[in-house]
N, CA, C and O atoms as a printed pandas DataFrame, in Angstrom:
     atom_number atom_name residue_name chain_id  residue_number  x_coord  y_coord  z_coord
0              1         N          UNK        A               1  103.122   54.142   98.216
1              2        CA          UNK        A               1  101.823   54.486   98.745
2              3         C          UNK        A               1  101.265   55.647   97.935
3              4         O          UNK        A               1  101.947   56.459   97.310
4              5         N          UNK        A               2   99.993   55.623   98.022
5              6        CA          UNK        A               2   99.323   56.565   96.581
6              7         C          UNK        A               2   99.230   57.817   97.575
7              8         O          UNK        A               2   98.906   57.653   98.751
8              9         N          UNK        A               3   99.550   59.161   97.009
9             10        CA          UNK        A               3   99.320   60.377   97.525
10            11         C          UNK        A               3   97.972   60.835   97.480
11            12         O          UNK        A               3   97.054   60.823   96.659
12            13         N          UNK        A               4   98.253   61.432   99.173
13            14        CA          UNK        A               4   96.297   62.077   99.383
14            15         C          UNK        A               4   96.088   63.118   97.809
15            16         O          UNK        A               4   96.803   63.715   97.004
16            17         N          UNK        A               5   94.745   62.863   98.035
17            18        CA          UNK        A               5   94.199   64.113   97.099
18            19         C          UNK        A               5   94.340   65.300   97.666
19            20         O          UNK        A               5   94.731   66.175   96.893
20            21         N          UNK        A               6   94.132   65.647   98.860
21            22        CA          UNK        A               6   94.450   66.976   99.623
22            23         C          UNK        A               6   95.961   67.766   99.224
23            24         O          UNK        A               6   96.073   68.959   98.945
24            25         N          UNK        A               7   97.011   66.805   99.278
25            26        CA          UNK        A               7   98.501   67.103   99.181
26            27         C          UNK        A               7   98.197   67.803   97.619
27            28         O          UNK        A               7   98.336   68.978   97.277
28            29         N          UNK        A               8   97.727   66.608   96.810
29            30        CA          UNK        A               8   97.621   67.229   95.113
30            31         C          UNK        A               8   97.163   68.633   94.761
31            32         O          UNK        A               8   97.602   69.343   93.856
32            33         N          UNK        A               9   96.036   68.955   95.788
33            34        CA          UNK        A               9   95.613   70.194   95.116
34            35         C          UNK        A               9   96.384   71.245   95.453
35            36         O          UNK        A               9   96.621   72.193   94.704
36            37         N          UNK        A              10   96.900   71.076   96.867
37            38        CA          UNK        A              10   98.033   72.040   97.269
38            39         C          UNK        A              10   99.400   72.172   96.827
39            40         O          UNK        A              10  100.143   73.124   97.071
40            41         N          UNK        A              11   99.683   71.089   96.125
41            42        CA          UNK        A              11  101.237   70.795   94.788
42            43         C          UNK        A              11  100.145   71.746   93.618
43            44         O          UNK        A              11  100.688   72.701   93.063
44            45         N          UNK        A              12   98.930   71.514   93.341
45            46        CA          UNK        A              12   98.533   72.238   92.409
46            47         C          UNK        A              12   98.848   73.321   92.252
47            48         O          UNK        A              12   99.549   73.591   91.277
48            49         N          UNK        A              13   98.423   74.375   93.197
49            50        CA          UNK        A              13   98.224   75.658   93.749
50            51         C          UNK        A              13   99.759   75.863   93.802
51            52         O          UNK        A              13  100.035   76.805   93.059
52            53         N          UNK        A              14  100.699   75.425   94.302
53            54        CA          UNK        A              14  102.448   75.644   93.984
54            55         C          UNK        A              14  102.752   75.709   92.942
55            56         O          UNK        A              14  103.473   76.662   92.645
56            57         N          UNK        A              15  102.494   75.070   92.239
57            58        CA          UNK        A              15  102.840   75.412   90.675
58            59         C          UNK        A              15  102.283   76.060   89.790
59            60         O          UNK        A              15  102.802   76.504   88.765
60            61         N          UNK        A              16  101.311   76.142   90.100
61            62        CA          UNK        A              16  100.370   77.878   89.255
62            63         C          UNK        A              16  100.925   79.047   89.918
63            64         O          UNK        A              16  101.190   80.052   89.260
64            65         N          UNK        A              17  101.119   78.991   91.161
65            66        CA          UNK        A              17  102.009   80.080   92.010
66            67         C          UNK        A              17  103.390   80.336   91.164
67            68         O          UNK        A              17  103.548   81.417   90.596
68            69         N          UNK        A              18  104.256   79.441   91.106
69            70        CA          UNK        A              18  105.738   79.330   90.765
70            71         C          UNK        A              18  105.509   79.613   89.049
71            72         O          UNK        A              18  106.216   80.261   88.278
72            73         N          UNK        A              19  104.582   79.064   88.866
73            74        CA          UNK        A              19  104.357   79.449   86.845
74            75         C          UNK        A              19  104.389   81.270   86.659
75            76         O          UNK        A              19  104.846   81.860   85.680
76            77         N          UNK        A              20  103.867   81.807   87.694
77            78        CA          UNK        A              20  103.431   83.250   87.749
78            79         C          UNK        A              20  104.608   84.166   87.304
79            80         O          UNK        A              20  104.382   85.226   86.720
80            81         N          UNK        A              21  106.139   83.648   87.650
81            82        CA          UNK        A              21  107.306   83.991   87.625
82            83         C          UNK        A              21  108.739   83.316   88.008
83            84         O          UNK        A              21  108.872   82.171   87.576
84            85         N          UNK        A              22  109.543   83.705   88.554
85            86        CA          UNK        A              22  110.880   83.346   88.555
86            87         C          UNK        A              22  111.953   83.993   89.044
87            88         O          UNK        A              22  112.189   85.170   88.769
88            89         N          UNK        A              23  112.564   83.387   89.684
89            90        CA          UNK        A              23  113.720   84.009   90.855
90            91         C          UNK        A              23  114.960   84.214   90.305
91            92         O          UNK        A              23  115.380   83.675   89.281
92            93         N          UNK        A              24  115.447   84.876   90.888
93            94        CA          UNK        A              24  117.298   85.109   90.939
94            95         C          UNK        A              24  117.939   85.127   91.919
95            96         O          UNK        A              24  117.897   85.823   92.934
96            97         N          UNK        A              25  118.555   84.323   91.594
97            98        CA          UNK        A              25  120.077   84.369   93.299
98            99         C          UNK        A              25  121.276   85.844   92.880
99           100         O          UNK        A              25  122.151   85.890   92.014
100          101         N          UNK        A              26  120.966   86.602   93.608
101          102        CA          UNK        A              26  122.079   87.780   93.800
102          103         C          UNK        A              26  123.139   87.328   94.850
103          104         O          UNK        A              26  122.951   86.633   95.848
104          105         N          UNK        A              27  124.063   87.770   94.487
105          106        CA          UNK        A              27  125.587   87.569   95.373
106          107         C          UNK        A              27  125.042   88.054   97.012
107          108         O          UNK        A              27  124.719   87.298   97.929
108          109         N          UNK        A              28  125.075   89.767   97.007
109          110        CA          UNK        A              28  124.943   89.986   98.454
110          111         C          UNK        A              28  123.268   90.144   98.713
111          112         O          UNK        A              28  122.705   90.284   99.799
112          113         N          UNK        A              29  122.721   90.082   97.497
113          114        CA          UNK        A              29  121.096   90.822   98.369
114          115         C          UNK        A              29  120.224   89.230   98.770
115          116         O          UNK        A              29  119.462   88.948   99.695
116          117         N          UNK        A              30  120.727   88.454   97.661
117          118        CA          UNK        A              30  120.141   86.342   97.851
118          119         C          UNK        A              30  119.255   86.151   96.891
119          120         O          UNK        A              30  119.427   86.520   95.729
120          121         N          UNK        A              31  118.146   85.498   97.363
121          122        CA          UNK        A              31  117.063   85.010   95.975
122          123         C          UNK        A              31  116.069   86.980   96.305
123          124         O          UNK        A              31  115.552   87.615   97.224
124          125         N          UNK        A              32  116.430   87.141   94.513
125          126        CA          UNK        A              32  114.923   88.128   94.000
126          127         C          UNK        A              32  114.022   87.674   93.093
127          128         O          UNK        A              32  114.378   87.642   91.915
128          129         N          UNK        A              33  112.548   87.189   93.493
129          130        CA          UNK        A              33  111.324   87.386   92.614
130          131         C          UNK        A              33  111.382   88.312   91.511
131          132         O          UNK        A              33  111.195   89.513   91.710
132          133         N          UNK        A              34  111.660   87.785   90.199
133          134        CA          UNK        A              34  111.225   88.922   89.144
134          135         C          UNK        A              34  109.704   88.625   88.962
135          136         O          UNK        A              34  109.259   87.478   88.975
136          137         N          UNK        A              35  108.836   89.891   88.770
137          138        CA          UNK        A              35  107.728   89.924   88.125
138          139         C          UNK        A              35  107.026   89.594   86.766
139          140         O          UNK        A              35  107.635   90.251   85.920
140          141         N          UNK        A              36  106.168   88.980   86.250
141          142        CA          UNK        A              36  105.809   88.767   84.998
142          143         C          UNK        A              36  106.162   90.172   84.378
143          144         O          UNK        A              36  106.151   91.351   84.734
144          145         N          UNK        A              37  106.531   89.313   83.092
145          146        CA          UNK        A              37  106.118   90.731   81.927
146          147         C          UNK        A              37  105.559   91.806   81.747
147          148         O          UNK        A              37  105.890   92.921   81.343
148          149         N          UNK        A              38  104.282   91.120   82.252
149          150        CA          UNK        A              38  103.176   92.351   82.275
150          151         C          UNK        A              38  103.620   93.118   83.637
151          152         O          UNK        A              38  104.174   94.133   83.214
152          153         N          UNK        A              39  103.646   93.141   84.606
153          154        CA          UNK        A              39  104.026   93.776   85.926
154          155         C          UNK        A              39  105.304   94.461   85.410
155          156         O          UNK        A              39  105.526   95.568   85.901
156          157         N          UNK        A              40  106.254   93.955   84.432
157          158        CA          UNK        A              40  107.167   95.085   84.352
158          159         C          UNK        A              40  106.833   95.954   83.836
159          160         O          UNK        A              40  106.875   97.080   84.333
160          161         N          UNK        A              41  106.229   95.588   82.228
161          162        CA          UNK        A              41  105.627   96.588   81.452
162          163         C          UNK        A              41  104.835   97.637   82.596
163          164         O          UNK        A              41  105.113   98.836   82.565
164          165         N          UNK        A              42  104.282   97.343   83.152
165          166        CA          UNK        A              42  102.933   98.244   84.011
166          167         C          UNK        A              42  104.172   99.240   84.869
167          168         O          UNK        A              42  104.141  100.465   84.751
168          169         N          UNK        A              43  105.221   98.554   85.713
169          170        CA          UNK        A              43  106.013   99.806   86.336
170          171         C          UNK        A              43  107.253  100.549   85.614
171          172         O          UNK        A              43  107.732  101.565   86.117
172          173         N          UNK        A              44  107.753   99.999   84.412
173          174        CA          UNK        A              44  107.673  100.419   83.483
174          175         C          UNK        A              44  107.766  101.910   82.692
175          176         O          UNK        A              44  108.503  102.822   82.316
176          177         N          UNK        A              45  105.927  101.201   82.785
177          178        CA          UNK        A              45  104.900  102.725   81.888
178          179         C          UNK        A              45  105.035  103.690   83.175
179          180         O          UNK        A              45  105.157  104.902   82.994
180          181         N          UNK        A              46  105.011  103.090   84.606
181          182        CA          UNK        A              46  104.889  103.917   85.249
182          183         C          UNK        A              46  105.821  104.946   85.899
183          184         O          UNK        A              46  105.591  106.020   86.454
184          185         N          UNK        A              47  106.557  104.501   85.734
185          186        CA          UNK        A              47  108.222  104.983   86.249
186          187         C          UNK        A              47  108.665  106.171   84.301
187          188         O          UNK        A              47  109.316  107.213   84.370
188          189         N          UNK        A              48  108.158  105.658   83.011
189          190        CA          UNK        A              48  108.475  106.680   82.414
190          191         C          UNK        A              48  107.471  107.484   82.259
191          192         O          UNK        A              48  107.469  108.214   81.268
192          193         N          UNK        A              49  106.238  107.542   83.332
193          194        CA          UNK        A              49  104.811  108.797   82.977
194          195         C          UNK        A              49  105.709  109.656   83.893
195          196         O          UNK        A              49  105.858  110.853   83.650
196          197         N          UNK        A              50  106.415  108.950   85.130
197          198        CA          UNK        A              50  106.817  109.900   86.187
198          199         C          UNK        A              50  108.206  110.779   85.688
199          200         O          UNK        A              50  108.335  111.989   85.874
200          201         N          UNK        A              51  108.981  110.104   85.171
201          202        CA          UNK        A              51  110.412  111.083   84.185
202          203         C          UNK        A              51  109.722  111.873   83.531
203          204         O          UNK        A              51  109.620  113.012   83.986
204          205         N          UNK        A              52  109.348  111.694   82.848
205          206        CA          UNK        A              52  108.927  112.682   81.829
206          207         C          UNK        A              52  107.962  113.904   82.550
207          208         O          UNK        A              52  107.752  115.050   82.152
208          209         N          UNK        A              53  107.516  113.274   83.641
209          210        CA          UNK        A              53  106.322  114.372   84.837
210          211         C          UNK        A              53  105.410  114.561   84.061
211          212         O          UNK        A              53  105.031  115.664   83.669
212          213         N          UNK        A              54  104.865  113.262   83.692
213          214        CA          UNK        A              54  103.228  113.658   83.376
214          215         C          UNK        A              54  102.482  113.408   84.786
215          216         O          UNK        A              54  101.722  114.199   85.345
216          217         N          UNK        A              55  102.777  112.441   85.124
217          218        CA          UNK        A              55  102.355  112.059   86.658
218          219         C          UNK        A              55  103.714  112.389   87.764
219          220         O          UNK        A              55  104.906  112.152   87.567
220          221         N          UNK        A              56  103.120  112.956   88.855
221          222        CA          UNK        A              56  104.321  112.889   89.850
222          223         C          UNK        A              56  105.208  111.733   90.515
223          224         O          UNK        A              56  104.759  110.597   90.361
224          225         N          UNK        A              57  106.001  111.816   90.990
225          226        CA          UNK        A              57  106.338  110.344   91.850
226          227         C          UNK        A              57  105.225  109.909   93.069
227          228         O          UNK        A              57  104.563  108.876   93.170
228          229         N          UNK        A              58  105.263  110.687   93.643
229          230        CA          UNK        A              58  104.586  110.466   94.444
230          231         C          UNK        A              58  103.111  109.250   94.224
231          232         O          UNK        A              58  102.724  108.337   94.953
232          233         N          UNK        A              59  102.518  109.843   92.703
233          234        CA          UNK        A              59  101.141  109.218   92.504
234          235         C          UNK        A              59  101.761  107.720   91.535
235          236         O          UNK        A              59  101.083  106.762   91.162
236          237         N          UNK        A              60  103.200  107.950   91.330
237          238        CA          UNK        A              60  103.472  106.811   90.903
238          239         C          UNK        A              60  103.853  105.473   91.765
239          240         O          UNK        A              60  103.830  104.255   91.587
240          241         N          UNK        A              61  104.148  106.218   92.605
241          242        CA          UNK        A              61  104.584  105.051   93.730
242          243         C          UNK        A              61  103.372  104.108   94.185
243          244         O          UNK        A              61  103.231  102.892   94.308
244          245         N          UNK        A              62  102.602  105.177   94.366
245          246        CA          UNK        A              62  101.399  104.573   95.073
246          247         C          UNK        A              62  100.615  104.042   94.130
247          248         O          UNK        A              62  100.006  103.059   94.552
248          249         N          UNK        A              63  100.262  104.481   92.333
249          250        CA          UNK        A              63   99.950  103.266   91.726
250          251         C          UNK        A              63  100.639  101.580   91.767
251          252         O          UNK        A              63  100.036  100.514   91.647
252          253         N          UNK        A              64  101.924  101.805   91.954
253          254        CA          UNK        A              64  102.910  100.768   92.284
254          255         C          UNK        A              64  102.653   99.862   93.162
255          256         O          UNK        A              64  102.778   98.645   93.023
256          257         N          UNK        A              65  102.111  100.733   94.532
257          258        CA          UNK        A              65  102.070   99.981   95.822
258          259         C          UNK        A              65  101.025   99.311   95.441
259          260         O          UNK        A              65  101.014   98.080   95.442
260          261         N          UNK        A              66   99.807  100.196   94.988
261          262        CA          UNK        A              66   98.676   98.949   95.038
262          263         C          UNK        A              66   98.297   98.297   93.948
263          264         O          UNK        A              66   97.298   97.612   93.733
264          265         N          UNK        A              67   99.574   98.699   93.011
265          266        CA          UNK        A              67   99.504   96.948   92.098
266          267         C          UNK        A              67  100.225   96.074   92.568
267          268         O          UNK        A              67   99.942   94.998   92.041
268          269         N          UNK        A              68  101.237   95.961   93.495
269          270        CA          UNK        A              68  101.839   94.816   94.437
270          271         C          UNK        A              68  101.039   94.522   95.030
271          272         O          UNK        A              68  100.762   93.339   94.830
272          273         N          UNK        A              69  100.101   95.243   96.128
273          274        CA          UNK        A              69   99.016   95.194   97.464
274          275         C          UNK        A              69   97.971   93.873   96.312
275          276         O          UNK        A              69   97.488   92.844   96.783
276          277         N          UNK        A              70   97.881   94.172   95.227
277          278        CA          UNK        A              70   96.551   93.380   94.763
278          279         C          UNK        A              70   96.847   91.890   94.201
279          280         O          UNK        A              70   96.177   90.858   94.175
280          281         N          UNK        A              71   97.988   92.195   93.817
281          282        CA          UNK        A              71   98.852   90.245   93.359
282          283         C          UNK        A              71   99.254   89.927   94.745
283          284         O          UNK        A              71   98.898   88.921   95.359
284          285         N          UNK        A              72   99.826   90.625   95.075
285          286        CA          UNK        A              72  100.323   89.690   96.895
286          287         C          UNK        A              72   98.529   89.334   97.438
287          288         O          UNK        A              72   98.296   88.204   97.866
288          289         N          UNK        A              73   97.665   90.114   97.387
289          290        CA          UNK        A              73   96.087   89.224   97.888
290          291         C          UNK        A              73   96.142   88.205   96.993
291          292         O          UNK        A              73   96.039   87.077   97.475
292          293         N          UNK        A              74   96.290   88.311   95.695
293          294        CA          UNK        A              74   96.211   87.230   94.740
294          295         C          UNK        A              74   96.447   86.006   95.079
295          296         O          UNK        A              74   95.643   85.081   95.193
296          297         N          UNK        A              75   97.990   86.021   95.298
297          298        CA          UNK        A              75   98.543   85.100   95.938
298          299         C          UNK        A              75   98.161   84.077   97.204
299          300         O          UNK        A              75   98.283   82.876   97.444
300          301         N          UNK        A              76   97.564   85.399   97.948
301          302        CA          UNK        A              76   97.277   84.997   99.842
302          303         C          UNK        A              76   96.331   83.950   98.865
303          304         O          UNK        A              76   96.498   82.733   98.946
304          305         N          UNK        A              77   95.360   84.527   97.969
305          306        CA          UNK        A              77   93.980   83.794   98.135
306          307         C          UNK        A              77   93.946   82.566   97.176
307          308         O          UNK        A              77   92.891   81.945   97.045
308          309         N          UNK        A              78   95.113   82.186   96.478
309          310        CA          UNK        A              78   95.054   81.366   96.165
310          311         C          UNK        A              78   95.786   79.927   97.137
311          312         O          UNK        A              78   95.608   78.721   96.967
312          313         N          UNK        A              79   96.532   80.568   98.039
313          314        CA          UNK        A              79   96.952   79.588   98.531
314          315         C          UNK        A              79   95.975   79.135  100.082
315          316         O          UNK        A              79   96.065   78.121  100.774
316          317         N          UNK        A              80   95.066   80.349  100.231
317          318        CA          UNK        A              80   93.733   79.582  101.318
318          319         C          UNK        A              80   93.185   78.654  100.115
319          320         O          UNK        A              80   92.880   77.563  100.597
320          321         N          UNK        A              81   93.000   78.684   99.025
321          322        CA          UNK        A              81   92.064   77.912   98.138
322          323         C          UNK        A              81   92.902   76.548   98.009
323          324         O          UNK        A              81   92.433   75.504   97.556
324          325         N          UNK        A              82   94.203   76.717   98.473
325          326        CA          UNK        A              82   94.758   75.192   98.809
326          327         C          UNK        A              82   94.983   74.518   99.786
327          328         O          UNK        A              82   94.962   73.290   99.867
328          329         N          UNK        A              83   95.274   75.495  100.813
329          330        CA          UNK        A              83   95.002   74.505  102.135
330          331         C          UNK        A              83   93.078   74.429  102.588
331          332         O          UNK        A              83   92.668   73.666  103.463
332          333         N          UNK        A              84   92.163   75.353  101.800
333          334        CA          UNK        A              84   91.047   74.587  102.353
334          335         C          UNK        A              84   90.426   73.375  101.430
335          336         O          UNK        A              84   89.395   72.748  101.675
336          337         N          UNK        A              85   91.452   73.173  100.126
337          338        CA          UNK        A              85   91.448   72.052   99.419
338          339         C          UNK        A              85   91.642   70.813  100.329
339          340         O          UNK        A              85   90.845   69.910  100.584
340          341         N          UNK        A              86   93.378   71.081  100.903
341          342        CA          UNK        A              86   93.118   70.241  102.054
342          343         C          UNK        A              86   92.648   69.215  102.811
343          344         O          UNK        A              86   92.610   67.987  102.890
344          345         N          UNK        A              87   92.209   70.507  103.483
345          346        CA          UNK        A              87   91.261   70.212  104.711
346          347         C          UNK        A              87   90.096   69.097  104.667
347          348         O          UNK        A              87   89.743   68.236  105.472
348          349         N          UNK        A              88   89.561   69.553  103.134
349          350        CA          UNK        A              88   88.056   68.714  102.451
350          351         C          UNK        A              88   88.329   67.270  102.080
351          352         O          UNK        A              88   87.430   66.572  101.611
């Protein structure tokens, strides 16, 4: 039987998701999400502005947080853009 178009766009949206990066199975901690390249590079730069104390920890963390805070929306909003694929 031929698959809805609805199902397709939402297999779409999974695999542009899953292209983004790539997991690891750890013994005791289980599956970890590594981040693209670029996301390492970025905490990274940010973790050696803070050794060295050009920037504090403090202002590093929180650049940190809200470069996670803005790919995790990323994420949310690509996957409403597949279930209201869906829906249509």
């Amino acid at each position: 039987m031929a698959e809805k178009p609805s199902t397709g766009h939402q297999n779409a949206v999974d695999r542009v998701l899953a292209a983004q990066g790539f997991a690891v199975d750890l013994p005791v901690i289980g599956r970890v999400r590594i981040p693209q390249p670029e996301q390492l590079a970025y905490y990274g730069v940010l973790g050696a502005l803070a050794a060295a104390e050009i920037i504090e920890w403090p202002v590093a963390l929180v650049l940190a947080t809200g470069h996670w805070l803005l790919h995790d929306q990323h994420n949310r909003i690509a996957h409403q853009i597949g279930e209201a694929l869906e829906e249509a």
